[in-house]
Structures are given as C-alpha cells and as structure tokens.
C-alpha positions as CSV (number, residue, x, y, z in Angstrom):
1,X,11.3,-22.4,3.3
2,X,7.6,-21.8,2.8
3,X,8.1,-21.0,-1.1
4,X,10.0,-24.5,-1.5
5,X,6.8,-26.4,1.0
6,X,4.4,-25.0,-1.7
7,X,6.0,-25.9,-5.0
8,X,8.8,-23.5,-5.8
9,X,12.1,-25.1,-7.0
10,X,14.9,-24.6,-5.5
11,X,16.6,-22.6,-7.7
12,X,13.8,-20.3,-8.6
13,X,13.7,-19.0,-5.2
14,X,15.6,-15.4,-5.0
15,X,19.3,-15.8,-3.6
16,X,18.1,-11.9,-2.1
17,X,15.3,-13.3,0.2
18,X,17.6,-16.8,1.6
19,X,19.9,-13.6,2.5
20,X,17.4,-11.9,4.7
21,X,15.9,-14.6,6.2
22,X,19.2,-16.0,7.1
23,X,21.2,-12.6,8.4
24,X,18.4,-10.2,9.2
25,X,17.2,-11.8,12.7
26,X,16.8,-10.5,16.1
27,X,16.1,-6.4,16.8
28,X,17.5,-5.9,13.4
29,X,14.0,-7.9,12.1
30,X,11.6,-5.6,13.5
31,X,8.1,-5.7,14.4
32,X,6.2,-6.8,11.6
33,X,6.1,-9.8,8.7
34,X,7.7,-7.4,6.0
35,X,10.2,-7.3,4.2
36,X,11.3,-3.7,3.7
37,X,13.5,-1.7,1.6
38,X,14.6,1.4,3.8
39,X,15.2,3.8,5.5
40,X,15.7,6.1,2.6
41,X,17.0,9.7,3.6
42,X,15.2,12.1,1.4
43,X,17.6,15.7,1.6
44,X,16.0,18.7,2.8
45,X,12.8,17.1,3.9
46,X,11.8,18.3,7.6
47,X,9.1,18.3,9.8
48,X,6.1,19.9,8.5
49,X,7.1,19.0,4.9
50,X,5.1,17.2,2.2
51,X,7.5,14.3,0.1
52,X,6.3,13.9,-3.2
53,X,6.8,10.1,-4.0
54,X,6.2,9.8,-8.0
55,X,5.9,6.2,-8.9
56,X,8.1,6.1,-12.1
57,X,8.2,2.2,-12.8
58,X,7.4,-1.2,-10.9
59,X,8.6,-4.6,-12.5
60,X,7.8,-8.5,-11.6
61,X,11.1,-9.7,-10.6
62,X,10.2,-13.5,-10.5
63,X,7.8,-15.3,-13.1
64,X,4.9,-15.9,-10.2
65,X,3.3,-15.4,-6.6
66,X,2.0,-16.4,-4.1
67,X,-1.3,-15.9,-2.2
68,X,-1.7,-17.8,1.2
69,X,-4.1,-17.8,4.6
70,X,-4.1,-18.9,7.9
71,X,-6.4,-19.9,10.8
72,X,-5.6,-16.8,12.5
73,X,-6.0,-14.5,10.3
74,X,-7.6,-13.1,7.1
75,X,-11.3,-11.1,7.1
76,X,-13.3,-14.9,7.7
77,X,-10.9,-16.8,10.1
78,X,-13.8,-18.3,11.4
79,X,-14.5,-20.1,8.2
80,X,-11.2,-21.1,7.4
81,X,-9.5,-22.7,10.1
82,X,-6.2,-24.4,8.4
83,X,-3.4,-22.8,6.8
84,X,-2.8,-22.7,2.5
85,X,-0.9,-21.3,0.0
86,X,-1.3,-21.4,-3.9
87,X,1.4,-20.7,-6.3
88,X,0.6,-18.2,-9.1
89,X,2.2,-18.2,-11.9
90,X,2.7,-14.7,-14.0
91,X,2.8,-14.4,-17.8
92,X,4.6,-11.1,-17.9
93,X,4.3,-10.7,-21.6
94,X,0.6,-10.8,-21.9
95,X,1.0,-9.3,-18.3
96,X,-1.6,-12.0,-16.9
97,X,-1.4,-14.0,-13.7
98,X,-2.9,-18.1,-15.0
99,X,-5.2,-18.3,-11.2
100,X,-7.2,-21.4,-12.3
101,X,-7.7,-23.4,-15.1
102,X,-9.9,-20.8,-17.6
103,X,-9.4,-18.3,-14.8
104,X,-6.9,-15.5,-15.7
105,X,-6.3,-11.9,-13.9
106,X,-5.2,-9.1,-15.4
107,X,-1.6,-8.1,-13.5
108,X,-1.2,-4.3,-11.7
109,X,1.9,-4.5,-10.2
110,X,2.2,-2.2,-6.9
111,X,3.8,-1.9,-3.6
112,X,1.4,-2.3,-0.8
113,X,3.7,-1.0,1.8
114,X,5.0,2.4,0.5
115,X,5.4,4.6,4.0
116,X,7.9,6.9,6.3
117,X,9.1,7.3,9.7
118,X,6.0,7.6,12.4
119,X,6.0,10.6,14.1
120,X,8.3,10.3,17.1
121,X,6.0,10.1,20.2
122,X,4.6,6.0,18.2
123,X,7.9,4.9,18.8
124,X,8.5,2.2,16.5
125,X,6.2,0.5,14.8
126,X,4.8,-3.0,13.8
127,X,4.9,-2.9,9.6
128,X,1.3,-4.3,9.3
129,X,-1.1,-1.7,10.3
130,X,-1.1,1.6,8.3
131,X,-1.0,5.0,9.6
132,X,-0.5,8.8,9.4
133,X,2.8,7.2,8.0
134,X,1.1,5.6,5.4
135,X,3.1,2.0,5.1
136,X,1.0,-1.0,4.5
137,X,-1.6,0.6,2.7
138,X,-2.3,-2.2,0.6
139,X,-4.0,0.2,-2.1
140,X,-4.2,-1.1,-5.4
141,X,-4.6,2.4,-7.2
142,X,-0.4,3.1,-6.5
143,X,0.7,1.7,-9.6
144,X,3.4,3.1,-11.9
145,X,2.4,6.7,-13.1
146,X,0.8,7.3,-9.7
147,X,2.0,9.9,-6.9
148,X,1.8,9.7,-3.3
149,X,2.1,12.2,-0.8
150,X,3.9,11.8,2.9
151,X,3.5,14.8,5.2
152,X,6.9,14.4,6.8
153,X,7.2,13.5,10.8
154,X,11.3,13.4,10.8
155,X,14.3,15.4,9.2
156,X,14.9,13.4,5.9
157,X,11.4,11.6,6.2
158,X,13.2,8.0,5.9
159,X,10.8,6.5,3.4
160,X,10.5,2.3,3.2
161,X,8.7,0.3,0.3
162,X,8.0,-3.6,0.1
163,X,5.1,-5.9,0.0
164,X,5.3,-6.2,-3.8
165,X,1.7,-7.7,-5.0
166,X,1.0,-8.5,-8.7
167,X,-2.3,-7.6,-8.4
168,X,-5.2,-7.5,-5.8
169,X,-8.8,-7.1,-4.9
170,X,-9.9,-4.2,-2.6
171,X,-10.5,-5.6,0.9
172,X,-7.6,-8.0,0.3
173,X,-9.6,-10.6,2.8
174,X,-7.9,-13.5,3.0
175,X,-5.0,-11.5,4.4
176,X,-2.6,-11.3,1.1
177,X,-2.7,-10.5,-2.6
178,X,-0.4,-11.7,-5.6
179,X,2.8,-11.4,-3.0
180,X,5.8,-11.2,-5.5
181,X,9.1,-9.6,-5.8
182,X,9.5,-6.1,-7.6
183,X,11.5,-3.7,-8.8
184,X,10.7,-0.2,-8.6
185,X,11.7,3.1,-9.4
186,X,10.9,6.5,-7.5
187,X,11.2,10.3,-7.6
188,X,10.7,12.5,-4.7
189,X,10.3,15.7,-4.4
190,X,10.2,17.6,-1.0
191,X,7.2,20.2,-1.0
192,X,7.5,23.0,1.3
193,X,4.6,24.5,-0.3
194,X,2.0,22.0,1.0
195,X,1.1,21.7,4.2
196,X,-1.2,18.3,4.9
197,X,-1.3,15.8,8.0
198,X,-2.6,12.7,6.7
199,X,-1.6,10.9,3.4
200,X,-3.0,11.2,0.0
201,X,-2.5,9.9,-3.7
202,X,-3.4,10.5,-6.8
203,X,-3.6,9.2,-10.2
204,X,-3.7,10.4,-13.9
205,X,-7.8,10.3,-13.3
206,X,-8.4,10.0,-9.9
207,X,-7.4,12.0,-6.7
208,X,-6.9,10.0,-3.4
209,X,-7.8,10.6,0.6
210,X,-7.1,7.6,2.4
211,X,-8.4,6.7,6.4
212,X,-7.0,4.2,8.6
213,X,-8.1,3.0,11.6
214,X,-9.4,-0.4,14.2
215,X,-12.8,0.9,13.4
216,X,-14.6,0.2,9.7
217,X,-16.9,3.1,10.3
218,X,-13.8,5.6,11.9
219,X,-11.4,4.7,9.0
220,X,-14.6,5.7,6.5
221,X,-14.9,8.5,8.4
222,X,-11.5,9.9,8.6
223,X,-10.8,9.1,5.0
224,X,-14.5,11.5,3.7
225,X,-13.0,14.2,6.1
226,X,-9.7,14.1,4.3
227,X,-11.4,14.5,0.9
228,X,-13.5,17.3,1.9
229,X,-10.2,18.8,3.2
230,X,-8.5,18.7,-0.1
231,X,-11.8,20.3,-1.8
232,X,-11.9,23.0,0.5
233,X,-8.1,23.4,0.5
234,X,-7.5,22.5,-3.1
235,X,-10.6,23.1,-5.0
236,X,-11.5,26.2,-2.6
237,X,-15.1,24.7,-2.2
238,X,-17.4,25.5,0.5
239,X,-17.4,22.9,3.0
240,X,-20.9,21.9,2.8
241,X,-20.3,22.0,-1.0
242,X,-17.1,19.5,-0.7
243,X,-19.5,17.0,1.7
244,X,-22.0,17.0,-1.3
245,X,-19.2,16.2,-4.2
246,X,-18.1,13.6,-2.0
247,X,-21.4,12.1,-2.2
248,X,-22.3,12.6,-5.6
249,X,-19.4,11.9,-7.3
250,X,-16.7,10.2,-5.0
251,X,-16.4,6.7,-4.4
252,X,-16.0,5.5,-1.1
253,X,-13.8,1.9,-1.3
254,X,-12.7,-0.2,1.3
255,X,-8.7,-0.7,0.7
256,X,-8.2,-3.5,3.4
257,X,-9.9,-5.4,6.1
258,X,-6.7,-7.4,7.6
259,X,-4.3,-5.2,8.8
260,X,-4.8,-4.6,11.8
261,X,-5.8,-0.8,11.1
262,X,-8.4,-1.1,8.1
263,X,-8.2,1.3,5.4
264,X,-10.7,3.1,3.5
265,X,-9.8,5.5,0.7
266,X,-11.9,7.9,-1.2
267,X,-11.9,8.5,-5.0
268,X,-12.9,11.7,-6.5
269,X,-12.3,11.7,-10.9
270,X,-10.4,14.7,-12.0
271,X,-12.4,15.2,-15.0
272,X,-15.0,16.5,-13.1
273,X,-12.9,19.7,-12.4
274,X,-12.6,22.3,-15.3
C-alpha cells in the first residue's frame, strides 16, 4: 500500500486501515477519499435542531504522518506536476512532529472532517467538499476543548468524523496536512433552543462562522454574513454595528483552498465581550 511505497514497515501499518481497504469496496466506499467513522445516531435530534458536538479528547494513534501531493491536485498543480509523499515522524511526548532536519512543528491534533447528514434534496455526497453539513472542514481551530455546532438536516443528525491531521497550515495547499490516525472522544448535546442554518464553532477564546463555497470571494462572503448573524442574534448588536466588529476586531482566515468547495472562517475573540 501507499504507506509501505513511502517508507512505513510493514508492521507499523494499522491492522484497522488493511481491513478497510480490503472489505469496504464498491457502493459501500462512497464518493470521496475518506475514511469515515459514521453514521452516528444522535437521540432526539430532528430537523430544525442544533447538535452540540463538544470535542473532549483527540489522540495520535500511530507515532507519525504523512503529507503527500499530486499533479492533479493541491492549490499549485501547475507547479508541481509529479506525485510525493514524505513520512513525518511524531514525538508525542514533546508533542512535536521532526519535518526536516532543524525543522520541528508544534503538533494540534484535529479531525478535519467532522460533519452530518446533508439535507435530503443533495442526495449523497462526495466527502471532500464541505458544506451546510460541515464535513471536510479542514479547520485547524477544532482541537480538543473546542465545540462545534451542526444545525440538524435529518432525524438523529447521523454525525461522521475522520481525516485525522497532526497538525496543519490554514490553506492546507498542497492538498493534505499531517494525515494520521486518531482517537477521539465526543459529547453531544441536541439544542432545541438554537435555531441556526449554517455551521459554527467555537473555542475557549475565540467564536467561529465558517463559509464554504467554489468561489474564494462567495465563501468569504458567506462566512462575514454568518458572523454578523451571530452578533445580531447572540450579541443583540445592530447590524451595521456587527459589520463594523467584524472589521475591526475579527479575523478573516482562509481554512482551505483544495477541497473542492473552499472554506473561509471568521474569528471574533471573546474577550472582547463583557
């Protein structure tokens, strides 16, 4: 397998994943490259319906990762027309991942696919681009002792998660990030006292609005709308009021530029708010 072509032994590659590459095949597979854990039934979640997804606990599985490209894909195909991959290995007691020689990254482990059932009239869907069912969101900011929030299209929401990365960049250009194995641990909580249609995160410092789309400059856009939603909603600010906060003290990041749909999400610091 690809693992074992760039420098895994044998034995270090997960029993788990020979499994699914070997019995999950055909219309079980799905659309998509992902490997997904899923559907999860969430009781009493319905349409209409907020799930709370608290993020209790992520851990590296295996002791590296893997970050690859291709000619087809990535943010600068153009530029790199041949295929790679380079084994990372991950120190998870100084929690570091050794890149280079001199060059070491800091490791935040996080699921960059964390999503639900599409509403019904998408039919079903490729796992790469994100949506209004969240999925690959590829956002670095869900770590552990993060929340995310799913505003539920089906009876028991059926939430998936996978696409474990040890860490990233935002744009994630080359197409991946850190790609490991994880182990994480979740709470939900179904909300019927909030009422969104789009999903949003936060942090211990931070609250999230996320936008997805083809377009840079529509993603950008949806994802500043949602945030001055959630001030007006939240916050009760005006909504000219909201616009300005969002300009003077959110930050506008890109989360990805290679799925497909793009994501942009918007960062506004709770401290800010008394």
């Amino acid at each position: 397998m690809g693992l074992e072509r760039a420098g895994i032994a044998p034995d270090q590659v997960e029993q788990s994943l020979r499994d699914i590459y070997k019995e999950v095949t055909g219309t079980a597979k799905g659309p998509g490259g992902h490997i997904l854990t899923g559907p999860i039934f969430i009781d009493g979640a319905e349409v209409g319906d907020v799930v709370e997804v608290r993020i209790k606990k992520i851990d590296l599985a295996i002791p590296y990762a893997y970050n690859s490209f291709g000619p087809t894909s990535g943010f600068l195909p153009e530029d790199f027309q041949y295929r790679k991959t380079k084994i990372i290995p991950l120190d998870k007691v100084k929690m570091v991942a050794h890149f280079a020689p001199g060059v070491d990254i800091p490791l935040h482990p996080f699921f960059g696919s964390m999503g639900e059932a599409p509403p019904p009239e998408m039919g079903r869907v490729n796992s790469a681009p994100p949506d209004v069912h969240a999925g690959n969101m590829d956002n670095k900011e869900l770590v552990a002792g993060t929340t995310l929030y799913l505003p539920v299209h089906v009876k028991g929401c059926l939430f998936e998660v996978g696409d474990g990365h040890a860490g990233q960049g935002n744009g994630e250009v080359d197409i991946t990030a850190m790609e490991t194995s994880l182990v994480g641990t979740f709470q939900f909580i179904v909300r019927k006292d909030l009422k969104m249609s789009y999903p949003r995160a936060e942090t211990p410092t931070h609250y999230i609005a996320m936008g997805f789309n083809k377009d840079l400059v529509l993603a950008t856009k949806k994802a500043v709308r949602e945030m001055i939603e959630f001030l007006v909603n939240e916050k009760h600010l005006s909504k000219d009021d909201a616009y300005m906060l969002t300009s003077v003290a959110g930050d506008v990041d890109i989360t990805q530029l290679v799925d497909g749909n793009v994501g942009v999400h918007v960062m506004m610091p709770k401290a800010i708010f008394k």
